[in-house]
C-alpha positions in Angstrom: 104.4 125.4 91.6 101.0 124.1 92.2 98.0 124.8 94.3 96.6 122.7 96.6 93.0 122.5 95.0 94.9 120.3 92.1 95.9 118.0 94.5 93.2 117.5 96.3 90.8 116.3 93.9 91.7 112.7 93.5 91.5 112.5 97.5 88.4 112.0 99.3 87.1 114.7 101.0 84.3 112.6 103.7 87.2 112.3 106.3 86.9 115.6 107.1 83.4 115.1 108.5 84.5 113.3 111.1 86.2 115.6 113.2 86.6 114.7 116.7 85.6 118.1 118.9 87.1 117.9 122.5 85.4 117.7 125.4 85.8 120.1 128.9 87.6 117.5 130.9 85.8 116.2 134.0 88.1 116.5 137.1 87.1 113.8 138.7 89.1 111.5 137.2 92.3 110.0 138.2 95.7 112.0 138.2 96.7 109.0 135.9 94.0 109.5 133.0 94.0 113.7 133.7 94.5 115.5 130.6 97.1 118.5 130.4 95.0 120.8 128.9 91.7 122.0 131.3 88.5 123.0 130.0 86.7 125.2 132.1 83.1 124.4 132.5 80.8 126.2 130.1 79.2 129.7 132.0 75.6 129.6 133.4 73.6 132.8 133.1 73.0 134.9 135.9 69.6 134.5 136.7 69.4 130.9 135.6 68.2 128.7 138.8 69.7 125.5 139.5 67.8 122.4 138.8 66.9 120.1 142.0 68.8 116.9 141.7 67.0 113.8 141.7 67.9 111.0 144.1 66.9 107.3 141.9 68.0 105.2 144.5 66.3 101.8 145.2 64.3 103.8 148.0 62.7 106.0 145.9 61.9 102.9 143.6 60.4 100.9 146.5 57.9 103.8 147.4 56.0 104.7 144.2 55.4 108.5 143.9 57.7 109.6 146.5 60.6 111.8 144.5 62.8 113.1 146.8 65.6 115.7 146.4 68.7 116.0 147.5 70.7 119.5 148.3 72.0 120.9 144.8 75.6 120.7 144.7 77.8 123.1 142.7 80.3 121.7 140.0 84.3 121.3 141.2 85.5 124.7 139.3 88.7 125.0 141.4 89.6 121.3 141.0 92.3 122.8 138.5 93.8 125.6 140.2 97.6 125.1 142.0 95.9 124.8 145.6 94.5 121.8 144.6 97.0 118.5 145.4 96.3 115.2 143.1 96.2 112.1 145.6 98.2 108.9 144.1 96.8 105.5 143.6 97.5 103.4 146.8 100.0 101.0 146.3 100.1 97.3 147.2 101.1 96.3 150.4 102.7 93.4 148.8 106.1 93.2 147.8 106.9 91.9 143.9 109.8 89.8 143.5 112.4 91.8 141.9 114.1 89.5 139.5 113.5 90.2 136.0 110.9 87.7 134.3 110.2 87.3 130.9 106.9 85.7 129.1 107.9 84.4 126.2 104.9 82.7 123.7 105.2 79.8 122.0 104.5 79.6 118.4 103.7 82.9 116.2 100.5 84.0 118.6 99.2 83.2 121.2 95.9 84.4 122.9 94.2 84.3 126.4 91.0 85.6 127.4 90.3 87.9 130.4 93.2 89.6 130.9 92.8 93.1 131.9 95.3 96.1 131.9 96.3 96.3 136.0 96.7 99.8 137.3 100.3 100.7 138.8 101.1 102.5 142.2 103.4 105.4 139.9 101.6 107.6 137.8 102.7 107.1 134.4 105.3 109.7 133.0 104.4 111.1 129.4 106.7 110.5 126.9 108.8 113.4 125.8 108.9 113.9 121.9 112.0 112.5 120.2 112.7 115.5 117.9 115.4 116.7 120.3 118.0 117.9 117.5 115.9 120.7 116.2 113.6 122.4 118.0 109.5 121.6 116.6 108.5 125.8 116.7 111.0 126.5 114.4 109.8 124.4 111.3 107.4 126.9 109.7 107.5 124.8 105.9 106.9 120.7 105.7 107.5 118.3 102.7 106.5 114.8 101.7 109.6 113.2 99.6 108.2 110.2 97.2 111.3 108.6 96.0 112.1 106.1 93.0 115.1 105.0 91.2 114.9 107.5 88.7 113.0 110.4 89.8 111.5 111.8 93.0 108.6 113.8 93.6 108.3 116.3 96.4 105.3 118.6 98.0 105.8 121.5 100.3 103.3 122.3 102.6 102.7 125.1 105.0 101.4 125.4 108.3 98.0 125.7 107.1 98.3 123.2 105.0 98.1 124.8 101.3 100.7 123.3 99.1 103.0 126.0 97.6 105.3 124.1 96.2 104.7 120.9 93.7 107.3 119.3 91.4 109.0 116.7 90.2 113.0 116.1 89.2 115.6 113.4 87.8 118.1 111.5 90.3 120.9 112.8 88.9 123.3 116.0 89.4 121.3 118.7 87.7 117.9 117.5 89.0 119.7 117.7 92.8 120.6 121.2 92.3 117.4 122.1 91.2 116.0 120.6 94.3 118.6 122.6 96.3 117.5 125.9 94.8 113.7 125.6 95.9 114.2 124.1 99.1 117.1 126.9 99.8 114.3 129.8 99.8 112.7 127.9 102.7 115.3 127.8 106.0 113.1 126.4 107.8 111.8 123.1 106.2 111.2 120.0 107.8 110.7 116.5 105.0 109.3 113.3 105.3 110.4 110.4 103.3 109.3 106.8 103.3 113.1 105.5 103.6 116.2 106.4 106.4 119.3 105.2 103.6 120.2 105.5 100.4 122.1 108.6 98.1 118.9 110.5 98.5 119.0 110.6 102.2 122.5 111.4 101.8 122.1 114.5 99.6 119.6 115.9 102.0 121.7 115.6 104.9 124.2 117.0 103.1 122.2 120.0 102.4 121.5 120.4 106.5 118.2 119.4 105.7 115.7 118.4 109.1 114.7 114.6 107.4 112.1 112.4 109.0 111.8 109.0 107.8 108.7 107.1 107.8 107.9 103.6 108.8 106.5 102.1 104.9 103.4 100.8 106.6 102.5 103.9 108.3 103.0 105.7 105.2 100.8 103.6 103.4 97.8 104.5 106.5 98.8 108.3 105.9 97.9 107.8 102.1 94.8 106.0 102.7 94.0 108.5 104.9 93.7 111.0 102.5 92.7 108.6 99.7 90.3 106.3 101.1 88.8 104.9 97.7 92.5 103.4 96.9 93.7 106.1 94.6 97.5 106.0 94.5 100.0 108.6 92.4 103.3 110.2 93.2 102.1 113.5 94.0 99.8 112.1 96.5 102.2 110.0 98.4 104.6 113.0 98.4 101.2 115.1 99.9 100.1 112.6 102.6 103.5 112.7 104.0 104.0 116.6 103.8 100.7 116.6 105.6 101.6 114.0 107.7 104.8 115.5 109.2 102.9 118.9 109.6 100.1 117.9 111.7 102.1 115.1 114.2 105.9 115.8 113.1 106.1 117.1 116.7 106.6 113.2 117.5 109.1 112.2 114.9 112.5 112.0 115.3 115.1 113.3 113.3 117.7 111.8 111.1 121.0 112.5 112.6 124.0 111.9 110.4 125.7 109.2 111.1 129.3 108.4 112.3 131.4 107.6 109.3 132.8 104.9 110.9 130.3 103.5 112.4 128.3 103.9 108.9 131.4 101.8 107.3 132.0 99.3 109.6 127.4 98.7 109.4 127.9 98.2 105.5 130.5 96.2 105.6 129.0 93.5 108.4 125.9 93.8 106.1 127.7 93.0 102.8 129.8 90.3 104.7 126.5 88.4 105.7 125.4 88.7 102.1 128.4 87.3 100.9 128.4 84.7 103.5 124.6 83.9 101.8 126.3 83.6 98.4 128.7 81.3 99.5 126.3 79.0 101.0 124.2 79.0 97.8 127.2 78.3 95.9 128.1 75.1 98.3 124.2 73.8 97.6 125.0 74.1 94.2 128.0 72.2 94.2 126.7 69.7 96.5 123.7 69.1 93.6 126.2 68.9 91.1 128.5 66.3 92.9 125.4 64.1 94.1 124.5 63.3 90.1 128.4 61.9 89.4 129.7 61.7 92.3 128.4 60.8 95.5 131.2 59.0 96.9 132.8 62.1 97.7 129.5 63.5 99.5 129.8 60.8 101.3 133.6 61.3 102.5 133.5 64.9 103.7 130.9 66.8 105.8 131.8 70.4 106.0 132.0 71.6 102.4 132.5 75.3 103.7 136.2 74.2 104.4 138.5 74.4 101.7 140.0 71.2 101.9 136.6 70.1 100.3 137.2 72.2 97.4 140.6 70.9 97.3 139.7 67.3 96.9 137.3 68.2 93.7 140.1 69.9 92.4 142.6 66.8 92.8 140.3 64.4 92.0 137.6 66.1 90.0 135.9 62.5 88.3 135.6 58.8 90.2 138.0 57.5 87.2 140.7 59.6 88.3 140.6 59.3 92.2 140.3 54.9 91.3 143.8 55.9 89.2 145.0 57.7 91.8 145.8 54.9 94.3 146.0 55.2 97.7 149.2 56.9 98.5 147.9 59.7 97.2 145.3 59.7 98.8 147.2 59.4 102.1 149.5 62.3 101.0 146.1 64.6 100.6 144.6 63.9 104.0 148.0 64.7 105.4 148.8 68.1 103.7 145.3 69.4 104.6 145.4 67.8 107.8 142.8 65.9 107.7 144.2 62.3 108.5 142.5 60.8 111.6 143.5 57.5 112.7 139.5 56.9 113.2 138.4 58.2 110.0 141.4 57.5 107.6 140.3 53.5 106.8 136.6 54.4 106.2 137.7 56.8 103.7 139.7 55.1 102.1 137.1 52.1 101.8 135.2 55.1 100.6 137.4 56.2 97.9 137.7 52.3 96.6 134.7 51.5 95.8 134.1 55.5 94.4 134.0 54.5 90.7 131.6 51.7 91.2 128.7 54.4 91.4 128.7 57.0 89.7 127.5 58.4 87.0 127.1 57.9 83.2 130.4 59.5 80.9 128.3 62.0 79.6 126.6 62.9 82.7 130.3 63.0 84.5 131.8 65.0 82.0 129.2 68.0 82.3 128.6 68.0 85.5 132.7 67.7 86.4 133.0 70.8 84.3 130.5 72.6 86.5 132.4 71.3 89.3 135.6 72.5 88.8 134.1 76.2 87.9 131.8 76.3 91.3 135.5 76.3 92.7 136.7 78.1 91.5 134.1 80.8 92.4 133.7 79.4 95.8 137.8 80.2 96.4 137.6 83.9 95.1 134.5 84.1 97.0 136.8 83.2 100.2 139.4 85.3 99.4 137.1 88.7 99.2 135.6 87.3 102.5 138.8 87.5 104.7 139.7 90.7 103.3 136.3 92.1 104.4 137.5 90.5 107.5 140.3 91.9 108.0 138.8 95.4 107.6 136.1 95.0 110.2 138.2 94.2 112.6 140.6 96.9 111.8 137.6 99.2 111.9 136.2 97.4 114.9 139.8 98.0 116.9 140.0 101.7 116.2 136.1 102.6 117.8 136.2 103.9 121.3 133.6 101.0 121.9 135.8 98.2 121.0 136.4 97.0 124.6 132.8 97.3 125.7 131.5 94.8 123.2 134.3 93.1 122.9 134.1 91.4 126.3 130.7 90.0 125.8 130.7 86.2 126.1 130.3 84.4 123.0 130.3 87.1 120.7 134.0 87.1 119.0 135.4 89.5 117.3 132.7 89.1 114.2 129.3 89.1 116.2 131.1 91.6 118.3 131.6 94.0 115.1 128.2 93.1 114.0 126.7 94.3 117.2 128.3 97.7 117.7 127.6 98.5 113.9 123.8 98.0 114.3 123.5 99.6 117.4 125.5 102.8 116.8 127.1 105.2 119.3 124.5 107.3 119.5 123.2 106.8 123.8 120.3 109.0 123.2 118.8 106.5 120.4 117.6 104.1 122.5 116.4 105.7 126.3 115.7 102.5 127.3 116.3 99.3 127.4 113.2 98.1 126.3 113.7 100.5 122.6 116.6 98.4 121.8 114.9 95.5 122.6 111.9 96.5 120.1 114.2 98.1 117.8 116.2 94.2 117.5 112.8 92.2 117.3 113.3 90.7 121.1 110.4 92.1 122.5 106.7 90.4 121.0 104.2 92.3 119.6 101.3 92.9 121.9 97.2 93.2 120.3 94.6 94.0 123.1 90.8 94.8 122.3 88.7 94.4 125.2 89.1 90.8 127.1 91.3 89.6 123.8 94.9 89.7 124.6 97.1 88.3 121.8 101.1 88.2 121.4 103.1 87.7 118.3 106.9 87.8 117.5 107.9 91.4 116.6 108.4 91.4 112.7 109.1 94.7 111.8 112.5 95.7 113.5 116.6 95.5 112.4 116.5 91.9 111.8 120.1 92.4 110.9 120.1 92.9 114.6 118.0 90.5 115.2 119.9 87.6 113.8 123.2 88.6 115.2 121.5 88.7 118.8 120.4 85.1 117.9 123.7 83.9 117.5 125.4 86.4 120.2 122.9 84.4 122.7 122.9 80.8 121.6 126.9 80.8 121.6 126.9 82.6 125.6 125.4 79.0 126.7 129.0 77.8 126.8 130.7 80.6 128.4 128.0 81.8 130.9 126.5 78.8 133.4 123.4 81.1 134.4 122.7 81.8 130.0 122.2 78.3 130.5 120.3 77.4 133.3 117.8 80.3 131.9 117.5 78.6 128.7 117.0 75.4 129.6 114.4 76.6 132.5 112.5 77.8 129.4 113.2 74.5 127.3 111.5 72.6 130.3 108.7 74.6 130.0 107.6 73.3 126.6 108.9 76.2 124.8 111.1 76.0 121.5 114.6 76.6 121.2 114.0 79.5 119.0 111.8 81.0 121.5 114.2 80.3 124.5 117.2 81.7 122.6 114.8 84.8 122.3 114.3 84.9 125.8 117.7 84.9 126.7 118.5 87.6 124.0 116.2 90.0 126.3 117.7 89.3 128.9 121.1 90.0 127.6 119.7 93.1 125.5 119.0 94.3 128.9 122.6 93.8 130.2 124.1 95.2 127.1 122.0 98.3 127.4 123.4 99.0 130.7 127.0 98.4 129.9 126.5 100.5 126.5 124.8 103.8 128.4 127.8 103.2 131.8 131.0 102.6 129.0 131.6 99.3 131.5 132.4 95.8 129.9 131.3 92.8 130.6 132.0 91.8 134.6 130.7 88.2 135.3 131.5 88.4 138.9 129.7 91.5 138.7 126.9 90.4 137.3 126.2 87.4 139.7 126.6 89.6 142.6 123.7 91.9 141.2 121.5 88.2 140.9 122.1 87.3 144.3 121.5 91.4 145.5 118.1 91.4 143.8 117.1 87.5 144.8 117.0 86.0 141.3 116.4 82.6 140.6 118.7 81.8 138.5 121.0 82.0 141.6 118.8 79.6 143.3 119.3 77.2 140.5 122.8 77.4 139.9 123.4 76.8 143.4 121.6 73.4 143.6 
C-alpha cells in the first residue's frame, strides 16, 4: 500500500503547467469541424452598451479620417438549439471512377510537396470507442501492470488519480494468489499492460479481469510523459499506464479471450514457421560444410531442402567413397529417389567422376564429413517434427467452421490457408473494416503530414506474421487468378518493385478477403469479375485486350 506522493517524486511535475483550457466553440464553423460539446457564449451585463463595430475596409483606408460604422450585430446564441439545421458541404458535380485504386510508394518513403487534405461531400462519422465488451462507466479502479520474467509490479489508481494500491510480487503460484486477493476487493478494475500474450495475460483473464494492452511505443510516450527528464523504474512504468488507462481507457479496447482453437492452431503456424527457419539455417550450415571437402556434390544437386540431398551425404559421405562406388551405384540412387532424368543423369555422372579430383585435404575431409553426417541427421528429425506439426494444422484447420471460406482462396493451400485464418481470428467485430485488417497486416503505408510535407513509408509496426503469409498468399494467386496478374504487372510497368507490387495486390485481396470473412461466402471468381465489370474496373479493360 502506498501513497501517491511516493510516487510522484521522481516524476516531473512542469507538465502540469501546460494545461490546455477549452474554448466556447464558435458556430460558425462547418458541421464537419463542430464540436459535440457547446459552449454558450460568456454573459454580458445588463446595462453594458454594445460597442460600434468598425468597418476597415479598403474604403475607409482610401479616405483618411473617415471611420465609419456599421449596424452592431448580436452574436449567433441560438445557432445550437434543435431548430437550427446544419447545411452539408456541396458535393462535386463530377462523378469519381469507382474502381478501387491503390498508390503504392516506391522505396521506404517517399515525399511530395503541396499536397493538401481535400474536403469530402459526407460529413465524417466519429469513431465509436472500441471497448464494446465492458461498458467504460462501470470501471471505477485502473491499474498499470509492469511485467518481467520474474516479477511484476502493479499500481492501482482511482478515478482521481491517487494511487491506493502499490506492490510488487513473484511470477510464480503464491505470488499470483496474492495478486488475486488485492485485486478481488476491487470488482470493478480495469489494467493496462505493455503486452497482449504470455502466462500473465493468461492468469488475468482467467481471473475475469478487464485487460488492455498497450502498444510498447506508446507506453514508452505515457512514461515520458510523466517522466520527462528520462527517469525510468518499475513502479513508474506500472503508474504511467494506471494513469494512462484512467484518463483515455474510454478508447482502448479490451482483451477478449480467445478461441482455443483458434489460439492452437495461431501457435502452432507460428512454431511451424520457426522451425521451418531452423531448418533453413541448418541447410546453410551444411552447405558451408560440404563447400570446404566437397563441392562436387554442391555442384550435383540444387534443392538441398529435399531429402534425397541428405540421402546422397549419407551414401556417399567423402569424394573417396563415391570414386569407389562406381557408377552402378550411382545409377541405382538416382533411380530409388527418383531422381534419374535422361537430361541430367550424364552430367551427373561426369560430375561424380571427376568428384575426388577436388576436394579437400584428409584432415580437412575427415572433420568436416563428421559434421556432415550429424547436420543430417538433425536436418531428418527436424523433418519429421515438421510433418507432424502438419498434420495437426490441418486437422485443426478441417474442424473450424471457417475452413471452407479460406480454403477456397486461390494460391493459398491448405498451409497459407491455416496460416491466414489463425492470424486473423473469428472474431468479425475485430476488424470493422476493411482497411483495420489491412493496417493490422502491414498492407496499408504509413502516412506523416505536417503542413505542405506529405510523406509515406511501409507500415512497420503490424502482425508481420500476417504480413508475410499475405506476401506469399498474393505472389502464388498470379498463377491461378489472370486479373492478380494483370494488376501486378500494371504496377511492375510503372517502375515499382516486386515487393511493392506484391503489396499492392495484397490490398487488394485483403479487401476481398474481408468481405468474404464478415458474409461467410468463399471465394467465387465468376463472382468476382462480374462485380469488376459492374463497377467499370480496369482491370477488365485489360484483360479484355
Amino acid at each position: 500500500m502506498g501513497t501517491s506522493s511516493n510516487l510522484r517524486e521522481g516524476a516531473e511535475n512542469a507538465s502540469s503547467a501546460f494545461s490546455v483550457t477549452e474554448r466556447p466553440t464558435r458556430c460558425s464553423v462547418s458541421a464537419i469541424t463542430l464540436s459535440d460539446v457547446m459552449h454558450n457564449p460568456p454573459e454580458r451585463a445588463l446595462k453594458a452598451k454594445r460597442r460600434k463595430v468598425v468597418n476597415n475596409s479598403a474604403k475607409c483606408h482610401n479616405n483618411p479620417g473617415v471611420r465609419k460604422s456599421v449596424p452592431t450585430r448580436s452574436r449567433l446564441v441560438s445557432a445550437c438549439t434543435s431548430s437550427t439545421t446544419w447545411r452539408s458541404p456541396v458535393e462535386s458535380g463530377i462523378p469519381a471512377k469507382t474502381s478501387e485504386r491503390t498508390t503504392p510508394h516506391e522505396g521506404h518513403c517517399n515525399s511530395s510537396m503541396h499536397c493538401r487534405k481535400k474536403t469530402c461531400g459526407k460529413q465524417q462519422t466519429k469513431e465509436k470507442p472500441m471497448n464494446k465488451t465492458k461498458e467504460w462507466k462501470v470501471i471505477t479502479h485502473f491499474g498499470g501492470f509492469d511485467w518481467a520474467q520474474d516479477h511484476h509490479d502493479v499500481v492501482i489508481v482511482n478515478q482521481q488519480g491517487e494511487i491506493i494500491e502499490k506492490w510488487q510480487f513473484q511470477h510464480d503460484q503464491n505470488g499470483w494468489k496474492d495478486f488475486a486477493a488485492i485485486v478481488a476487493k476491487y470488482p470493478c478494475l480495469g489494467i493496462a499492460v505493455e503486452t497482449s500474450q504470455g502466462l500473465m495475460i493468461e492468469q488475468m483473464l482467467n481471473m475475469e479481469l478487464n485487460v488492455y494492452p498497450v502498444q510498447p511505443k506508446a507506453a514508452k510516450r505515457y512514461r515520458e510523459r510523466k517522466a520527462p527528464s528520462g527517469n525510468k523504474n518499475d513502479s513508474l512504468d506500472a503508474w504511467a499506464l494506471a494513469d494512462a488507462l484512467r484518463m483515455e481507457g474510454q478508447h482502448w479496447r479490451v482483451l477478449n479471450p480467445q478461441d482455443p482453437m483458434i489460439s492452437e492452431l495461431r501457435l502452432l503456424c507460428r512454431d511451424e514457421v520457426s522451425l521451418i527457419e531452423q531448418r533453413t539455417a541448418l541447410v546453410v550450415q551444411l552447405q558451408d560444410a560440404l563447400r570446404m571437402y566437397y563441392p562436387a556434390v554442391l555442384e550435383a544437386f540444387d534443392d538441398w531442402v529435399q531429402e534425397s540431398s541428405w540421402a546422397f551425404v549419407e551414401a556417399f559421405p567423402t569424394p573417396r567413397i563415391l570414386e569407389k562406388a562406381g557408377k552402378r551405384k550411382w545409377e541405382k540412387f538416382l533411380h530409388v529417389h527418383r531422381l534419374w532424368r535422361e537430361a541430367t543423369a550424364q552430367k551427373r555422372y561426369a560430375i561424380f567422376e571427376r568428384a575426388a579430383q577436388f576436394c579437400g585435404s584428409p584432415s580437412v575431409t575427415a572433420a568436416k564429413s563428421r559434421l556432415a553426417l550429424t547436420l543430417v541427421k538433425m536436418l531428418r528429425l527436424l523433418e519429421r517434427e515438421l510433418k507432424d506439426y502438419r498434420h495437426r494444422i490441418e486437422e485443426l484447420f478441417q474442424q473450424h467452421p471457417d475452413r471452407d471460406l479460406f480454403g477456397s482462396l486461390p494460391g493459398a493451400g491448405p498451409k497459407l490457408s491455416a496460416r491466414l485464418m489463425s492470424e486473423i481470428g473469428d472474431d468479425r467485430a475485430l476488424y470493422p473494416t476493411a482497411d483495420n485488417l489491412k493496417c493490422y497486416a502491414g498492407i496499408s503505408p504509413v502516412s506523416y503530414q505536417s503542413g505542405q510535407i506529405h510523406k509515406v513509408h511501409v507500415r512497420r509496426h503490424c502482425n508481420k506474421n500476417l504480413r508475410h503469409a499475405v506476401h506469399l498468399w498474393a505472389n502464388l494467386s498470379r498463377r491461378f487468378c489472370p486479373w492478380a496478374q494483370i494488376y501486378y504487372q500494371t504496377h511492375r510497368q510503372k517502375g515499382q518493385s516486386h515487393a511493392t507490387a506484391i503489396r499492392c495486390l495484397g490490398s487488394r485481396w485483403l479487401k476481398i478477403l474481408w468481405k468474404m470473412w464478415q458474409t461467410h461466402t468463399p471465394y467465387n471468381e465468376a463472382l468476382h469479375t462480374q462485380n469488376q465489370i459492374k463497377h467499370g474496373s480496369w482491370i477488365v479493360e485489360l484483360k479484355a485486350a
